[in-house]
C-alpha positions in Angstrom: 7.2 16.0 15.5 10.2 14.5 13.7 10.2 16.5 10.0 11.5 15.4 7.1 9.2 12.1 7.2 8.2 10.7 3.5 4.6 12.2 2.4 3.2 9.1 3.0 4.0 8.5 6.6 1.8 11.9 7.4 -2.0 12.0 8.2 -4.2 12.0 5.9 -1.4 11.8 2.4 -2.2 8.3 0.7 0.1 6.9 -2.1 -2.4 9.1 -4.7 -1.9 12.3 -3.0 1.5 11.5 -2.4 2.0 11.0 -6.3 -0.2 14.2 -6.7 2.3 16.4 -4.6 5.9 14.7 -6.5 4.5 15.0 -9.8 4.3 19.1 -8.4 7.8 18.6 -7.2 7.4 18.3 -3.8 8.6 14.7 -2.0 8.9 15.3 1.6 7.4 16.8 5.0 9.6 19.8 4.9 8.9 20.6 1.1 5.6 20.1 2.1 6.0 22.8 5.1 7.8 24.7 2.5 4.7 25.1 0.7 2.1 24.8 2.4 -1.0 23.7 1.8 -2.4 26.5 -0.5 0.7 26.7 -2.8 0.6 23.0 -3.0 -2.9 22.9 -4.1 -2.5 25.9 -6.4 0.3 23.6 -7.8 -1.1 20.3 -8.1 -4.1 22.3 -10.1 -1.8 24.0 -12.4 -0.8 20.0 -13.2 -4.4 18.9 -13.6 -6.3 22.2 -15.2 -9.2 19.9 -15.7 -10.0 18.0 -12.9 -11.8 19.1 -10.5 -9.8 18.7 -6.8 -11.8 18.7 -4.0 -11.0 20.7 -1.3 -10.9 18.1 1.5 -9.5 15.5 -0.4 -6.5 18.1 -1.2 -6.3 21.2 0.7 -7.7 20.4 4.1 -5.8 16.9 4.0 -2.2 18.9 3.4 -3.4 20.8 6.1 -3.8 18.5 8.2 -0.9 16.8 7.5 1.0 19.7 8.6 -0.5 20.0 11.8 -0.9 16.3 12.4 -4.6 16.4 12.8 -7.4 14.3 10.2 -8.7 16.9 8.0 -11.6 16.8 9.9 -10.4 18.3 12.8 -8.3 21.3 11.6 -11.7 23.5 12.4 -14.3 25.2 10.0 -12.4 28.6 10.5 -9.2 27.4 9.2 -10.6 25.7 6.5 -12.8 29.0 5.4 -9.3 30.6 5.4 -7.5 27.6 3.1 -10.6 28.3 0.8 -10.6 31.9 0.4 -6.8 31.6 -0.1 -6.2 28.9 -2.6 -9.1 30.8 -4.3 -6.6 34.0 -5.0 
C-alpha cells in the first residue's frame, strides 16, 4: 500500500471527513496511521463537543481506511474493540 496518500484518496474518507480530520490537524495517510482511528475520533469530538458523530460514519470509516477495507468489512469484533476504546 503506497502511504503517505492524501485523506481523500483512502476508502471510505470523503471531502467531509477529510475536512473533519485537518481541522484536528491531521492531513495525510501516515498522520492518519499516526493516530489511529480512536485518537482521531477522540479528536475530531473534542472539535465538535456537540454533535453527535456516528461511529461508522467516523470511527469504523478511519478504520477502514487504514486497513483498506469499506467500514463494513473490518468485522464486528474489531469494531466492538474501536467502541469500547474511543469510549475511554
Amino acid at each position: 500500500m503506497k502511504k503517505n496518500r492524501k485523506l481523500t484518496s483512502l476508502k471510505n474518507i470523503g471531502s467531509k471527513i477529510a475536512r473533519r480530520l485537518n481541522e484536528a490537524g491531521i492531513f495525510s495517510e501516515d498522520e492518519l496511521r499516526f493516530y489511529g482511528a480512536v485518537e482521531a475520533h477522540k479528536m475530531i469530538k473534542k472539535n465538535h463537543p456537540n454533535e453527535t458523530l456516528p461511529v461508522c460514519y467516523y470511527l469504523y470509516s478511519f478504520e477502514g481506511a487504514l486497513c483498506d477495507k469499506h467500514w463494513n468489512e473490518i468485522g464486528e469484533e474489531k469494531k466492538q474493540k474501536l467502541k469500547k476504546d474511543v469510549e475511554v
